[in-house]
C-alpha positions as CSV (number, residue, x, y, z in Angstrom):
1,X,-38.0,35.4,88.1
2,X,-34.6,37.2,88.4
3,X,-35.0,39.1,85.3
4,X,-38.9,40.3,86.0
5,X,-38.1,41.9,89.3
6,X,-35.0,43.4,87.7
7,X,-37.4,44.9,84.9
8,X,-40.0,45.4,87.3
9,X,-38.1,48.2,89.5
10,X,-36.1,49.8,86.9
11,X,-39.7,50.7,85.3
12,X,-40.9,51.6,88.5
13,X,-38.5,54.1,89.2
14,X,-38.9,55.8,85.6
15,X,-42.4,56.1,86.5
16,X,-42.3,57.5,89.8
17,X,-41.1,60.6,88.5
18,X,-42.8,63.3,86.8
19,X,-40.3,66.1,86.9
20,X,-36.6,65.7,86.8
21,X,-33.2,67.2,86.6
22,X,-29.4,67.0,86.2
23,X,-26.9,68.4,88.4
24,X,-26.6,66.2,91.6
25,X,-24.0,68.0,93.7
26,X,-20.3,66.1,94.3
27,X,-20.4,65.0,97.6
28,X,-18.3,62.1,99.1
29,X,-20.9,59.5,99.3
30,X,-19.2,57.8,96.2
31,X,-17.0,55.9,98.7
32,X,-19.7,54.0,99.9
33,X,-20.6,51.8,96.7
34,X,-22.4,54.2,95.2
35,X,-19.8,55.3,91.9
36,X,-22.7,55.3,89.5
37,X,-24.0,58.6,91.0
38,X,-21.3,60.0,89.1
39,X,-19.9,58.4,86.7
40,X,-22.2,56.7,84.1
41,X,-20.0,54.0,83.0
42,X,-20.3,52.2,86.1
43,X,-23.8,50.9,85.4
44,X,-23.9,47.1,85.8
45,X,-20.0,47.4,85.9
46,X,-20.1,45.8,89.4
47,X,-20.7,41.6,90.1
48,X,-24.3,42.5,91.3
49,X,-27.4,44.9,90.1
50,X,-28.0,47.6,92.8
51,X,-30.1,49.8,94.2
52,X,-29.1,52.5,96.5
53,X,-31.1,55.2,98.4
54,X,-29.4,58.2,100.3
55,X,-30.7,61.1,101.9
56,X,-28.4,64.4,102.9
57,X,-29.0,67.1,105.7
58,X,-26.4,70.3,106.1
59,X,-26.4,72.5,109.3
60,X,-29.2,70.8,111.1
61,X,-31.1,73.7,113.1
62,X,-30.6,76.2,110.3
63,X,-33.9,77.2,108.7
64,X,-34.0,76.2,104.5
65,X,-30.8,74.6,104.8
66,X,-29.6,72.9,101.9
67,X,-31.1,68.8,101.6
68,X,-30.3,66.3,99.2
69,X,-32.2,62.7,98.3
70,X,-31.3,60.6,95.4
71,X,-32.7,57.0,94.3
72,X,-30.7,54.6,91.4
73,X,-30.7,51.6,90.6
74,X,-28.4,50.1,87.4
75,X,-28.4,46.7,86.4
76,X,-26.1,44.4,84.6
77,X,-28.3,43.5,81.4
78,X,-26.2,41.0,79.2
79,X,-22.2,40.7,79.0
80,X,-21.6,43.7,77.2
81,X,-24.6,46.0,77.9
82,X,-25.4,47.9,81.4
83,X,-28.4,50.1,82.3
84,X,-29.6,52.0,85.1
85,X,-31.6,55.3,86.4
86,X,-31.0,57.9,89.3
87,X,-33.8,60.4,90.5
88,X,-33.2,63.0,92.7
89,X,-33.9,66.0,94.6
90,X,-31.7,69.1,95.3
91,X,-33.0,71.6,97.6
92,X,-31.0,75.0,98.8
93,X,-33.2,77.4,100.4
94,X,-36.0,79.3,97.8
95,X,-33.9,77.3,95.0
96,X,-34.8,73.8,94.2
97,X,-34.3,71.6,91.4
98,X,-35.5,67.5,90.5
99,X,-34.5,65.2,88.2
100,X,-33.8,62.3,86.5
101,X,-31.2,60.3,84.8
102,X,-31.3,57.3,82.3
103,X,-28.4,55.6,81.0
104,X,-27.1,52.9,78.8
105,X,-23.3,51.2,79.4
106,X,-21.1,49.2,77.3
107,X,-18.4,46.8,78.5
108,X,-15.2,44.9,76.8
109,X,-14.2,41.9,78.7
110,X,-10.7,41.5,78.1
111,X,-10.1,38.7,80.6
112,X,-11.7,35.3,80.5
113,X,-13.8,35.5,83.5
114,X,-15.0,38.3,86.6
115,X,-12.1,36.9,88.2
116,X,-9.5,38.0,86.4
117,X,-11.4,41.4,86.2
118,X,-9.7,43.5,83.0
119,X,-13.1,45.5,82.4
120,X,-12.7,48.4,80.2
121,X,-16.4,50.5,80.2
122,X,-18.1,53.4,78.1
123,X,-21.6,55.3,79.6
124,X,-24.6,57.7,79.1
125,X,-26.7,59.4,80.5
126,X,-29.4,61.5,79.4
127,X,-31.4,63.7,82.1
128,X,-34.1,66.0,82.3
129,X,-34.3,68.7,84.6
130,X,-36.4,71.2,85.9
131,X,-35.2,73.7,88.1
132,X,-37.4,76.0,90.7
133,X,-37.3,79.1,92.3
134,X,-40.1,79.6,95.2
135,X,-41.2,83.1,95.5
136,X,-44.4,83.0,97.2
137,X,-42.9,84.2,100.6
138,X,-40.8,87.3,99.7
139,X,-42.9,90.0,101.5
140,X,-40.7,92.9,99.9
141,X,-41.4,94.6,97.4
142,X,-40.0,94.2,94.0
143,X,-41.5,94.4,90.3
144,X,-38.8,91.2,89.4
145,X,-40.9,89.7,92.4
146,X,-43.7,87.4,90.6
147,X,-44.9,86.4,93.8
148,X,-45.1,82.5,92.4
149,X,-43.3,79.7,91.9
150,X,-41.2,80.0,88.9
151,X,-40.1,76.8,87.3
152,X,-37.7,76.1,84.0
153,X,-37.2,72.8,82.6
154,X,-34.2,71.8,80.4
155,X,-31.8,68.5,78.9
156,X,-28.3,67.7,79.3
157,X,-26.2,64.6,78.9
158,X,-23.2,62.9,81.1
159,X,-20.7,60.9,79.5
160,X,-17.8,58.8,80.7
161,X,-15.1,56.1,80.7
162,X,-13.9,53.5,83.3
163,X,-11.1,50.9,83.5
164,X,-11.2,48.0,85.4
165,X,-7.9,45.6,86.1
166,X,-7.7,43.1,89.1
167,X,-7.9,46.3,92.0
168,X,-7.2,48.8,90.1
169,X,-9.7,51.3,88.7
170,X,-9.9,54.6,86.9
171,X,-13.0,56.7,85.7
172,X,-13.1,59.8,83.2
173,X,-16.7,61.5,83.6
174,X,-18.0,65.0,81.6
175,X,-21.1,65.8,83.7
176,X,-23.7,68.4,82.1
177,X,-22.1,67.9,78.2
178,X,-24.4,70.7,76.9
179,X,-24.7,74.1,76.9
180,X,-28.4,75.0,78.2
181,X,-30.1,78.1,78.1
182,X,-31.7,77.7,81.9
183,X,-35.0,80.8,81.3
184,X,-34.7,80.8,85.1
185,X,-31.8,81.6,85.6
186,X,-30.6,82.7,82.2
187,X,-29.7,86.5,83.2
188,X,-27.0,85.8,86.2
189,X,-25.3,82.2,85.2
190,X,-23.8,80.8,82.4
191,X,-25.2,78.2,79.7
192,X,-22.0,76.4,80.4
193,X,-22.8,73.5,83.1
194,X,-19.6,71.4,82.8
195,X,-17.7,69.4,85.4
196,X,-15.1,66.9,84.7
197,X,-14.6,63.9,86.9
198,X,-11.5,62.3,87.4
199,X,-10.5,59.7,89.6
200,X,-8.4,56.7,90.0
201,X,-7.6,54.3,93.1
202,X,-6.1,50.5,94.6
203,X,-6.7,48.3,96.8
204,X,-4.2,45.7,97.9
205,X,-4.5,43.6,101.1
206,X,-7.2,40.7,101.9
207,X,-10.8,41.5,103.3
208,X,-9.9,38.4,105.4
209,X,-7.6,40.4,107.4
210,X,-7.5,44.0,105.8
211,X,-8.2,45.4,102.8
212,X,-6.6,49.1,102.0
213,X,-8.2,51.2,99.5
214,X,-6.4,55.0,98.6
215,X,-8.0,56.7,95.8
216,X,-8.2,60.3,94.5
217,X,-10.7,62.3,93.0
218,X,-9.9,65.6,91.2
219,X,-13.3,67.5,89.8
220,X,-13.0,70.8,87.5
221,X,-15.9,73.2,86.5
222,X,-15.6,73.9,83.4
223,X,-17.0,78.0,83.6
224,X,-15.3,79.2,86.5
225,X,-12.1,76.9,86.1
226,X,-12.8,75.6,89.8
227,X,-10.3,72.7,91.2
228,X,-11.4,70.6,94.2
229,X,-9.6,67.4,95.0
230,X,-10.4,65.0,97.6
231,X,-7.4,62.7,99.1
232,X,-9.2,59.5,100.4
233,X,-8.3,55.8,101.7
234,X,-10.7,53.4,102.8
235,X,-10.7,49.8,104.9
236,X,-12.7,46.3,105.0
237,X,-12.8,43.7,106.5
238,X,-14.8,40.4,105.8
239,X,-17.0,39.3,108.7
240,X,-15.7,35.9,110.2
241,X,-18.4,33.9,108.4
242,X,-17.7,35.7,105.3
243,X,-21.2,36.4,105.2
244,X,-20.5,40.4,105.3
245,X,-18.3,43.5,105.6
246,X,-17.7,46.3,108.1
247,X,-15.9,48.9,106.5
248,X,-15.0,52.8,106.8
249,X,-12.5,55.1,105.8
250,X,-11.6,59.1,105.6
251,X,-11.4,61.9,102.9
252,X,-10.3,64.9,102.6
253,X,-11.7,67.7,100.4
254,X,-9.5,71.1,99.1
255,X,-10.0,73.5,97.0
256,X,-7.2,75.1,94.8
257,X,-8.9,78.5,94.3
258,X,-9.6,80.7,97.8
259,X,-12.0,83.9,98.8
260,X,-10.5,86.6,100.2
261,X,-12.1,87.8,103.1
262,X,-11.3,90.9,105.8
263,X,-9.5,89.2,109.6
264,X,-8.9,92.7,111.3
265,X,-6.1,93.0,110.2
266,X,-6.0,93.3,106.7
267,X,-7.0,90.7,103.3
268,X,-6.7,87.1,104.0
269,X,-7.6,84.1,101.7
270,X,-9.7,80.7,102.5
271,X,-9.9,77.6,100.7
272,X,-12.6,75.4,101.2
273,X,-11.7,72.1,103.1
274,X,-13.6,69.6,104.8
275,X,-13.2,66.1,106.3
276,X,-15.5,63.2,105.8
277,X,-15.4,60.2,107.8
278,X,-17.3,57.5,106.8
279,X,-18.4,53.7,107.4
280,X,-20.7,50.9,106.7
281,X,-21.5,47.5,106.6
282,X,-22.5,44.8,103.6
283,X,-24.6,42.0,105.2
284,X,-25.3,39.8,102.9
285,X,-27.6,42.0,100.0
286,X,-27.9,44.4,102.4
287,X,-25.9,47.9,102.6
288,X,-25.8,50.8,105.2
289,X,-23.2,53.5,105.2
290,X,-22.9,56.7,107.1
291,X,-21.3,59.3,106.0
292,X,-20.4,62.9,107.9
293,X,-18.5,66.0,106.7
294,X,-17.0,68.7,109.1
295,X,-15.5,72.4,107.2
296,X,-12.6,73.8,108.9
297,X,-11.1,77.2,108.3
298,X,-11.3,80.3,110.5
299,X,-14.6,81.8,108.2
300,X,-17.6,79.3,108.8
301,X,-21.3,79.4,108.2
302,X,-22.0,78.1,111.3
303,X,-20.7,74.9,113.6
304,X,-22.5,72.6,112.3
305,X,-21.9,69.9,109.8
306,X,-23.3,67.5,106.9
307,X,-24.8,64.0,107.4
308,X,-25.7,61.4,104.9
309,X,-27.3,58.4,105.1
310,X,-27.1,55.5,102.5
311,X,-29.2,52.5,102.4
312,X,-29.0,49.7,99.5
313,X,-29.9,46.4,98.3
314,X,-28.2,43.9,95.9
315,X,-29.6,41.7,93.4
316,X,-28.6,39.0,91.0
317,X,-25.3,38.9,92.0
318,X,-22.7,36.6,90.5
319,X,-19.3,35.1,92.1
320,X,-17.4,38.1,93.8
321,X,-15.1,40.5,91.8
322,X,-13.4,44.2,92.9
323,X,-14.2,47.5,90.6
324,X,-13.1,49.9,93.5
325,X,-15.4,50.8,96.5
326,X,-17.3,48.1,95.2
327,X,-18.1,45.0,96.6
């Protein structure tokens, strides 16, 4: 009965989607259980199958502002073989895209049993993506202006490592692996779509009392030679009937490359830098996180700030084992 259901909802998702994409943007929602959204290797990686919903809002009051929803759900499907699909949908104003991702895991067991995790893990994924530029509202005129809603539609490929030993973890992702000619927007950015995903962390400490989690993330795109890092530690705790967790943490995202911009005085340079507190609780197959991110520098779009909400559900879970920010 397991095994239909589980086959059931990964088919389900596949065909809920006709249109699809690649390129779900990096935030920090990673730290609450939700790793396979970027790195592929992580599918069925984790002592139960998942599925995990989120939704994303930035600068609430501000007309077109940029939204974010993603659904996945990856599955453990034999000892050595993981699977799992993510479908989302990135909006930013006139620009849009949706998509979706299938991939395929594989995973050497060097240990004996989950307990003694020492999980070493190769993924893919392959997406299709179309992206979408909505044009039927630009009163000005302009003979580029088409006046209708111009889409392009395109592949690309993720792949990815992870190690796994006792509570400590390390993951090497390449998102977008090809080189796409995007008709859409061909004539202003590059074919080049690149990022590269590193990030490593420990936990040490007991959920019965308190369990510490610091980790890093460093990200790179590849065209522009961008750097963001983000600094991050995280807690638990195991509810007194051991029937759940509370947990919550903070991270904090910089940028190594700035934009000069004019104070008054003369040429001054920002880096982008934001904090993102975040928490949640595991009740028995149930999951609920929060997460909220706040820019700081003296240049800002406006006061506001980013909220995301993540809801999930476990399935076919086996006796407990740690593969970072997973429970």
């Amino acid at each position: 009965m397991h095994n239909k259901l589980r086959l059931l909802l990964f088919v389900l998702l596949i065909q809920f989607t006709s249109i699809a994409q690649e390129g779900i943007p990096v935030y920090s929602d990673y730290l609450t259980d939700n790793y396979y959204l970027l790195h592929p290797s992580m599918a069925g990686a984790s002592n139960c199958d998942k599925l995990r919903i989120t939704g994303r809002k930035q600068w609430f009051g501000q007309e077109d502002a940029p939204e974010l929803q993603t659904a996945s759900y990856n599955m453990r499907l034999d000892e050595k073989s993981g699977a799992g699909i993510i479908l989302f949908n990135d909006k930013n104003g006139y620009h849009s895209q949706k998509g979706v991702k299938l991939t395929y895991a594989h995973h050497l067991m060097f240990s004996r049993d989950d307990i003694d995790l020492n999980q070493l893990s190769f993924g893919m994924s392959a997406g299709y993506i179309q992206s979408q530029l909505d044009e039927t509202t630009f009163i000005d005129f302009d003979p580029l202006n088409s006046g209708l809603v111009q889409k392009s539609s395109y592949y690309n490929v993720d792949f990815g490592a992870s190690y796994n030993f006792l509570n400590f973890y390390v993951h090497a992702t390449v998102l977008g692996a090809l080189e796409v000619n995007r008709s859409l927007y061909s004539d202003f950015e590059s074919a080049n779509l690149r990022r590269y995903i590193f990030s490593t962390g420990h936990a040490f400490g007991d959920k019965q009392t308190i369990l510490w989690e610091p980790s890093i993330l460093f990200q790179m795109i590849d065209a522009t030679k961008e750097k963001l890092v983000d600094l991050n530690i995280k807690a638990q705790k195991q509810f007194a009937l051991g029937e759940g967790t509370i947990w919550g943490g903070l991270s904090y995202r910089r940028s190594f490359e700035g934009a000069q911009y004019l104070n008054g005085a003369g040429i001054s340079s920002q880096k982008l830098q934001y904090l993102t507190p975040f928490f949640g609780v595991t009740y028995k197959q149930f999951m609920v996180a929060y997460t909220y991110s706040k820019v700081s520098g003296p240049v800002l779009f406006d006061q506001g700030a980013y909220h995301q909400i993540t809801l999930g559900f476990n399935f076919n879970c086996k006796q407990e084992y740690y593969i970072g920010t997973t429970l």
